[in-house]
C-alpha positions in Angstrom: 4.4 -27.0 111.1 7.2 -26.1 108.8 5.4 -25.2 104.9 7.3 -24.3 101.9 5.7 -22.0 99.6 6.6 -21.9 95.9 5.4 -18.5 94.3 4.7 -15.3 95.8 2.0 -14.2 93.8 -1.9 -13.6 94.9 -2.3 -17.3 96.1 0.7 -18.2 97.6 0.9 -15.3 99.3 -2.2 -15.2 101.2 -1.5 -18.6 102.1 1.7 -18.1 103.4 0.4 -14.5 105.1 -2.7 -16.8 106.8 -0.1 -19.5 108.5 2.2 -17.0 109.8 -0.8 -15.0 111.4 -1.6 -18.1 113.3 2.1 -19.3 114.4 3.3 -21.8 111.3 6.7 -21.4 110.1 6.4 -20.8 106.8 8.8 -20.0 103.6 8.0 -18.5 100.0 10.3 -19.1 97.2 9.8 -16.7 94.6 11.9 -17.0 90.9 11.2 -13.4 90.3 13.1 -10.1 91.5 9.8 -8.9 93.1 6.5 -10.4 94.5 2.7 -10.2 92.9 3.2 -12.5 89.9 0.5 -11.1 87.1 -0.2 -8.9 89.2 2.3 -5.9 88.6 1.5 -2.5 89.0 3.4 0.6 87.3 3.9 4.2 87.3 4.6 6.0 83.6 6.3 8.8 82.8 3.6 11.0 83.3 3.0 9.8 87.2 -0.4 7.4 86.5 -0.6 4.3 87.9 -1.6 1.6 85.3 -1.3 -2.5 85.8 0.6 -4.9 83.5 -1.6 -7.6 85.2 -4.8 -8.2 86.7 -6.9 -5.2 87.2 -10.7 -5.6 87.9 -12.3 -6.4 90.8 -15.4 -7.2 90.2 -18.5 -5.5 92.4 -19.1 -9.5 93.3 -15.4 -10.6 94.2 -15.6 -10.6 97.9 -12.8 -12.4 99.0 -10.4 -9.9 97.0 -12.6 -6.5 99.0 -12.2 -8.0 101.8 -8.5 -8.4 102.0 -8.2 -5.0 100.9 -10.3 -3.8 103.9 -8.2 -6.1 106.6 -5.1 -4.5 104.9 -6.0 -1.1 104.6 -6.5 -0.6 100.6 -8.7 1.7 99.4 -10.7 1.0 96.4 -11.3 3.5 93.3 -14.2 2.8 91.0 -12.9 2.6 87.3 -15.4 4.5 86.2 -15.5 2.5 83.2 -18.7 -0.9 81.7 -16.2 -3.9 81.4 -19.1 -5.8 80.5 -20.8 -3.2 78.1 -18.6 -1.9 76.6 -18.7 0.8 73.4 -18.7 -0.9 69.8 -18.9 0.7 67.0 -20.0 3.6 68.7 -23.1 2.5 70.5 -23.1 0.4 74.4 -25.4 -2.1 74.1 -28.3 -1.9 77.1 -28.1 -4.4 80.2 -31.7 -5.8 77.9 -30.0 -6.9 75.2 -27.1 -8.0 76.5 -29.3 -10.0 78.8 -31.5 -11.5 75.7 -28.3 -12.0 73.6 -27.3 -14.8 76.4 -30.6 -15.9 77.0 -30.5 -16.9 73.3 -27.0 -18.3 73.2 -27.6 -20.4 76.8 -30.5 -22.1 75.2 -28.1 -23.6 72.3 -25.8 -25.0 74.4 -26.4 -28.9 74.3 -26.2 -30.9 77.6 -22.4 -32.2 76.6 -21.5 -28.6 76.0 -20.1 -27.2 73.1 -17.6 -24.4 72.1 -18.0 -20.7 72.2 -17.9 -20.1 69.1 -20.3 -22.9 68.3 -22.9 -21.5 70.4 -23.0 -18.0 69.4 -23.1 -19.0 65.8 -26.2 -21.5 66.6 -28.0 -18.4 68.3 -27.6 -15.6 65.8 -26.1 -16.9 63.1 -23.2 -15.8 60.4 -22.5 -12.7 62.3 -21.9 -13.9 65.7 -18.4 -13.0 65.8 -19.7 -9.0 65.4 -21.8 -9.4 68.0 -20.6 -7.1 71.4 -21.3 -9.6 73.6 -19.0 -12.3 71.8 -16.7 -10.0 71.7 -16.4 -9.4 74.9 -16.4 -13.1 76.5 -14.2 -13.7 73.3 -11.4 -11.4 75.2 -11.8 -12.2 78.6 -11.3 -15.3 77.4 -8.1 -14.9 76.2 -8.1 -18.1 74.5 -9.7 -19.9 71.2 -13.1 -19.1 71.3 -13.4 -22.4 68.8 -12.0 -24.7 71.9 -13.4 -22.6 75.3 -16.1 -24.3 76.7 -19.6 -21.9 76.0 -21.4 -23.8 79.1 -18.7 -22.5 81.1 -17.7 -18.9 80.0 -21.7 -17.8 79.2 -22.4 -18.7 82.6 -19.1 -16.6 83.9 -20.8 -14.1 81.7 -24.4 -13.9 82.9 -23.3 -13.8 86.3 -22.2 -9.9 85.7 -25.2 -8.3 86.3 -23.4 -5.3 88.0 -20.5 -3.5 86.3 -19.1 -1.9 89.3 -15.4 -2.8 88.7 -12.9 -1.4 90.6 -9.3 -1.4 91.7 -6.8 -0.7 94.3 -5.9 3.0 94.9 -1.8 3.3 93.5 -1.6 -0.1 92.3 -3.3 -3.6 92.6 0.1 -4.7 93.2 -0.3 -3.0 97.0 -2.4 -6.3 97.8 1.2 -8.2 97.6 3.4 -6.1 98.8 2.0 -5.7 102.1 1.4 -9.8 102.1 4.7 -9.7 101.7 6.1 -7.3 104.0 4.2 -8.7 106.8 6.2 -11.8 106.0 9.5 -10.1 106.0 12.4 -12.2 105.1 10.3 -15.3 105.2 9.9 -14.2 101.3 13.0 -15.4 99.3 13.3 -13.7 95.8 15.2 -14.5 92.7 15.1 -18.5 93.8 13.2 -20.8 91.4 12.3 -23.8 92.5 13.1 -26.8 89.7 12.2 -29.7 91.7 9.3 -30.8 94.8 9.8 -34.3 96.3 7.2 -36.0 98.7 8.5 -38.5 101.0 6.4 -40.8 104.1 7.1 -38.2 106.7 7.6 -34.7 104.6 8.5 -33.1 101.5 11.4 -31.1 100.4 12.1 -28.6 97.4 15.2 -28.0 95.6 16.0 -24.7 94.1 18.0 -23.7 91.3 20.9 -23.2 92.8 21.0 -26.7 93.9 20.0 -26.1 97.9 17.4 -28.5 99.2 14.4 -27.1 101.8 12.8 -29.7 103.6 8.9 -29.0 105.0 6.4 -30.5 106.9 4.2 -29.7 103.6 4.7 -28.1 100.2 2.2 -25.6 98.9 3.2 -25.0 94.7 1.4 -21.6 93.6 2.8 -21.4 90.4 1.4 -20.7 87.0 -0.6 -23.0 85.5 1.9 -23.9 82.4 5.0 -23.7 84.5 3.5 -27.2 86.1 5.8 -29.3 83.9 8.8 -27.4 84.0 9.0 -28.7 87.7 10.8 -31.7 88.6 8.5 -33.8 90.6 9.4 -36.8 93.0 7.6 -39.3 92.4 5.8 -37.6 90.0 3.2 -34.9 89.4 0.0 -36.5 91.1 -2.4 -38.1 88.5 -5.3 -36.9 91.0 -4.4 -33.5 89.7 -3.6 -34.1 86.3 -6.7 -35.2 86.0 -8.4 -32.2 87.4 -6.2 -30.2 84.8 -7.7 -32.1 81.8 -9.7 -29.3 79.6 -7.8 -26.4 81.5 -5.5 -23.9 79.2 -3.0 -21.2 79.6 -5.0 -18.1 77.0 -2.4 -15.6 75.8 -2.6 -11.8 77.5 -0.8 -8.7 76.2 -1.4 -5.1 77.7 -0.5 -2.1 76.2 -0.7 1.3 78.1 0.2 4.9 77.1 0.0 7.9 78.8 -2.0 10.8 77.0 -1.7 14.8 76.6 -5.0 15.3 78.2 -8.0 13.8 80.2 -11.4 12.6 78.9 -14.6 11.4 80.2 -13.9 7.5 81.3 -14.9 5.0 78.4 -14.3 1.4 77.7 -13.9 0.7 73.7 -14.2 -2.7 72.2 -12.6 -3.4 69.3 -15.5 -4.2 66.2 -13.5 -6.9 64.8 -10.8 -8.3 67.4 -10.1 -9.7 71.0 -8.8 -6.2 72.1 -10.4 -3.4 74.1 -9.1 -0.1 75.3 -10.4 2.0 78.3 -9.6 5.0 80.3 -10.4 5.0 83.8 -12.2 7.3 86.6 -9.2 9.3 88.3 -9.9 8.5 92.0 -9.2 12.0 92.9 -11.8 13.8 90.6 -14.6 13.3 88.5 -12.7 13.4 84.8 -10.3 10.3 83.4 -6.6 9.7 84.0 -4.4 11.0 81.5 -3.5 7.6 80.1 -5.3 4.7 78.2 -5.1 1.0 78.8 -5.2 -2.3 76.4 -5.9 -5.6 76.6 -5.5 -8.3 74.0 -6.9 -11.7 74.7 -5.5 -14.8 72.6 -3.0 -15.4 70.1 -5.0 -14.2 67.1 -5.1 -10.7 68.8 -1.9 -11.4 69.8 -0.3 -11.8 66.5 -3.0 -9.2 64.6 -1.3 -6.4 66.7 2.1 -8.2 66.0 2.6 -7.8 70.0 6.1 -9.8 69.6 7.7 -7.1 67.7 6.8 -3.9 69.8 3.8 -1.3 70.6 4.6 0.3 67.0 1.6 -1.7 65.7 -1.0 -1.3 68.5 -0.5 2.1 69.0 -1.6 3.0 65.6 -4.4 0.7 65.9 -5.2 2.1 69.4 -4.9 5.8 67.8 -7.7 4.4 65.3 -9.9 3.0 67.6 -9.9 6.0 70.5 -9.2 9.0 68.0 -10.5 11.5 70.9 -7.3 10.5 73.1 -3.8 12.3 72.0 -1.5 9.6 73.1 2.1 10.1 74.0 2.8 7.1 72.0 6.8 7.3 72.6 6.2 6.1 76.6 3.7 3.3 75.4 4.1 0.5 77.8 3.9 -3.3 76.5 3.3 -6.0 78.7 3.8 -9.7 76.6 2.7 -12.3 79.5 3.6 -14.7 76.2 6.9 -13.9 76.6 7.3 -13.9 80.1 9.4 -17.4 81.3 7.7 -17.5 84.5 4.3 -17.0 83.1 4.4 -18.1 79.5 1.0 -16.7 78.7 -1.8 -15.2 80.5 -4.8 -17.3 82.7 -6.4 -19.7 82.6 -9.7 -21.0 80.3 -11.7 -23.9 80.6 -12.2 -26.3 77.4 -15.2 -27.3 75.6 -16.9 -30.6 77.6 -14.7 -30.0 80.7 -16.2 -32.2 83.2 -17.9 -29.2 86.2 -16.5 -31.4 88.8 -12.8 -32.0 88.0 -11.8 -28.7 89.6 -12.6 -30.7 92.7 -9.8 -32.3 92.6 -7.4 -29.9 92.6 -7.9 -28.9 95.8 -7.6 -31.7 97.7 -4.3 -32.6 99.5 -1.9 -35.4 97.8 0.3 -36.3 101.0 2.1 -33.4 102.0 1.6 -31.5 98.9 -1.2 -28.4 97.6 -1.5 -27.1 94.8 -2.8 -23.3 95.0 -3.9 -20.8 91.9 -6.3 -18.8 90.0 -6.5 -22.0 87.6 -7.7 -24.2 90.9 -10.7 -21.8 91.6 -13.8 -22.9 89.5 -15.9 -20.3 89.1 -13.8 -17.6 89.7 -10.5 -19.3 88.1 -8.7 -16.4 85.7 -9.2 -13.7 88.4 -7.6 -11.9 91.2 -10.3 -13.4 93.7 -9.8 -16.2 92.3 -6.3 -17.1 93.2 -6.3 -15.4 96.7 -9.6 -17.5 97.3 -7.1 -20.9 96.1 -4.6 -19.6 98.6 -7.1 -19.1 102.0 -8.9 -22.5 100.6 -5.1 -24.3 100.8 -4.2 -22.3 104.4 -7.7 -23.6 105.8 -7.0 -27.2 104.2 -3.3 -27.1 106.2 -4.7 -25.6 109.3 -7.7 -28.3 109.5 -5.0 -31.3 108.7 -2.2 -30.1 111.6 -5.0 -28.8 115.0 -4.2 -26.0 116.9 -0.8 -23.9 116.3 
């Protein structure tokens, strides 16, 4: 069986890397100069490792552990609460965080409601002070106003465990050696602009005008780079359907390299959708000497005015972490906003989204898949998430064509 592959990120990646282990010819087309997608990881000035992209793996993310144990990856803890994290100067107990979403749960009416809404219900004017808003709030990285509360309080009191961790010189590693097992299978710099389905196959067309005809079609793309594809005979209504009440939130990371270590901490900002931390160095006991952001929608976006430079967040991240000395002049912004094969950051799910209608995504429309984080329920917006979308869309190809 002959598959095409649009996107060499997480998902179509470990699709692709799952057919050729068992004897499909397969193909990834990749518009970028490199592979990984949001996942992009980067060495500063000052020789620490930091990611533009996704970074936690979760203690609960299996499927992402164990394709770092089949490929060899080692694993560093961060060191670091991403669920508790430090506001204001005190990190609020597993207890209260627990009762805070006990009481928010129990205001969520059966036809949902927003996240905002919610927390408001529960504890009233102050909700958006709260450290556990906060923190869904920029995870989120959308509207808190439209994301869906019975959906992301759920995400949320699932993490029991903060035990977050990531790959050992670069999250990025996961790709790389995808793709390198692939070899030359993996065509960069070629955007795909159109995918046809016909009675007996499927074909893409690239940019540059060449057509590849497949046996079947797996797209692996971004979620908001779905329209800008040409499709023939049109983008299934099956899965346009299963995208109603799914979003593209806005992500920014900011990271700087500092004059000195500290102990590992994760800072939330008091009054905004950004948080700062410095992780466990995985060769010692004390922090790397560098400091990472993340900015979750557009109002954090445009508070830390992310489209004109670091000049702003830097000075709002010197505020916030005054016990780091940052080398502010190699700060390192990361606008997935501005990014034209992105255009923003992951996925969230909208208030009253239907729990079901991701079910559709992942079924088959004649010889074309659909594969990404934004396809994976539960764990859509996450690293496990779209390498579970790409081994869900290799065992869906494998089942459909027998034996290799």
């Amino acid at each position: 069986m002959r598959v095409a592959v649009v996107g060499a990120g997480l998902s179509g990646l470990s699709c692709a890397w799952m057919l050729s282990q068992t004897g499909h010819d397969v193909v990834v087309l990749e518009a970028r100069d490199r592979v990984g997608g949001r996942t992009w990881s980067t060495t500063l000035p000052n020789g620490v490792v930091v990611e533009r992209g996704g970074e936690w793996i979760d203690a609960d993310q299996h499927t992402i552990r164990r394709v770092c144990a089949v490929l060899g990856l080692p694993l560093a803890p961060h060191g670091v609460r991403f669920h508790r994290r430090r506001v204001g100067g005190a990190v609020p107990t597993l207890a209260q965080l627990e009762e805070t979403l006990t009481r928010v749960s129990a205001e969520i009416p059966p036809e949902d409601c927003s996240l905002a809404d919610a927390f408001e219900r529960a504890l009233g004017d102050e909700y958006a002070a709260n450290p556990a808003f906060l923190r869904i709030a920029t995870s989120t990285a959308g509207d808190p106003s439209r994301a869906s509360a019975r959906f992301h309080v759920a995400r949320a009191e699932a993490a029991r465990i903060d035990g977050a961790a990531r790959v050992v010189g670069g999250n990025q590693r996961i790709c790389t050696l995808m793709a390198g097992a692939l070899g030359d299978r993996v065509r960069l710099r070629t955007p795909v602009v159109a995918v046809s389905a016909t009675d007996d196959g499927a074909a893409v067309t690239t940019a540059s005008g060449e057509e590849l005809v497949a046996d079947k079609v797996v797209v692996a793309v971004p979620l908001a780079l779905l329209d800008e594809i040409e499709w023939e005979p049109g983008f299934p209504d099956l899965w346009r359907a299963g995208l109603r009440g799914v979003l593209t939130g806005s992500a920014s990371k900011l990271s700087v390299p500092t004059t000195s270590t500290g102990r590992p901490d994760g800072v939330q900002h008091p009054h905004a959708a950004w948080w700062a931390w410095n992780s466990l160095d995985p060769a010692g006991d004390d922090g790397v000497a560098a400091v990472s952001c993340f900015a979750g929608g557009d109002d954090a976006r445009n508070g830390l005015a992310v489209g004109a430079g670091p000049h702003t967040w830097t000075r709002a991240l010197a505020e916030l972490r005054p016990e780091l000395e940052l080398r502010t002049h190699d700060a390192l912004l990361t606008d997935w906003h501005e990014d034209p094969w992105c255009r923003g950051g992951y996925s969230y799910v909208m208030t009253g989204r239907h729990p079901a209608a991701n079910d559709t995504l992942g079924q088959p429309v004649g010889p074309l898949l659909l594969a990404g984080e934004y396809t994976a329920g539960p764990a859509s917006g996450t690293m496990d998430g779209a390498l579970a979308s790409g081994f869900r869309t290799f065992h869906l190809l494998a089942a459909g064509d027998g034996p290799p």
